[in-house]
N, C-alpha and C positions, 0 to 999 in steps of 0.2 A: 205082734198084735197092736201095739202101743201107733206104731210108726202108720200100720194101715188106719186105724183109729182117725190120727189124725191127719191123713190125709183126705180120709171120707168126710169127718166134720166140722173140717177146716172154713168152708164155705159158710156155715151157718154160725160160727165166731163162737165154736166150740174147742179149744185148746186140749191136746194130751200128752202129757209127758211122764217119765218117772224118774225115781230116785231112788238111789241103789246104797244105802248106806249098809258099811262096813266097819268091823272095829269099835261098836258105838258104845259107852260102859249107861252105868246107872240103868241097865237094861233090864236086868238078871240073867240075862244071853251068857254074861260071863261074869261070873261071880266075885273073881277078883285078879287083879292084872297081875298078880301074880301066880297065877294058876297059869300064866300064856310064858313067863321064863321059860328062854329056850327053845322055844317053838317058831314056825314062821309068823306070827301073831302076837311075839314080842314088842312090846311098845318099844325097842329099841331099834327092829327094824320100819316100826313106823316113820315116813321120812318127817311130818309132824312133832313127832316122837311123844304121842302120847292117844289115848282112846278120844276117839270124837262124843259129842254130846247130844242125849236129846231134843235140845233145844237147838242146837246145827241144824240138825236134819229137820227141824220144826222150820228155822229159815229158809232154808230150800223150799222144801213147802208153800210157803208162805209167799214163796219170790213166785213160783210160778202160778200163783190167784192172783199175784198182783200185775201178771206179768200177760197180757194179751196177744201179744204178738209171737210168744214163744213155743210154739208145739212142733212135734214130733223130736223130742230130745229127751236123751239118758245122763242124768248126771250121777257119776260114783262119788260117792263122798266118802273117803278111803283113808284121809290123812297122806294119799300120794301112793300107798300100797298097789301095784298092781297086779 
């Protein structure tokens, strides 16, 4: 959807992109990182090695309003997880 999006309102200097964050704490999503010991979702197998932040994914955000030239693209923000 994202990708047709922006190819239809490419012309009128309408940008769409998204962002896929993963792993992200301070959320409530996951209550505490040590709830994910052990699991695939271990901040040990993060290759980062630790949960990304609100305010990360605030940046991304923030890159693509500032950012006019950039549509039809998906950034994961995963700490390298894939």
């Amino acid at each position: 959807m994202m990708k047709s999006l922006a190819t239809k309102h490419a012309k009128d200097g309408i940008t769409v992109n998204d962002v896929a964050p993963a792993m992200i704490g301070e959320t409530g999503l996951i209550p505490d990182e040590r709830v994910l010991v052990g699991t695939p979702g271990d901040v040990k197998n993060i290759p980062v090695g630790r949960l990304g932040t609100p305010a990360e994914v605030a940046n991304v955000v923030l890159m693509f309003c500032q950012t006019g030239y950039l549509t039809g693209q998906s950034v994961l923000l995963s700490g390298g997880l894939k």
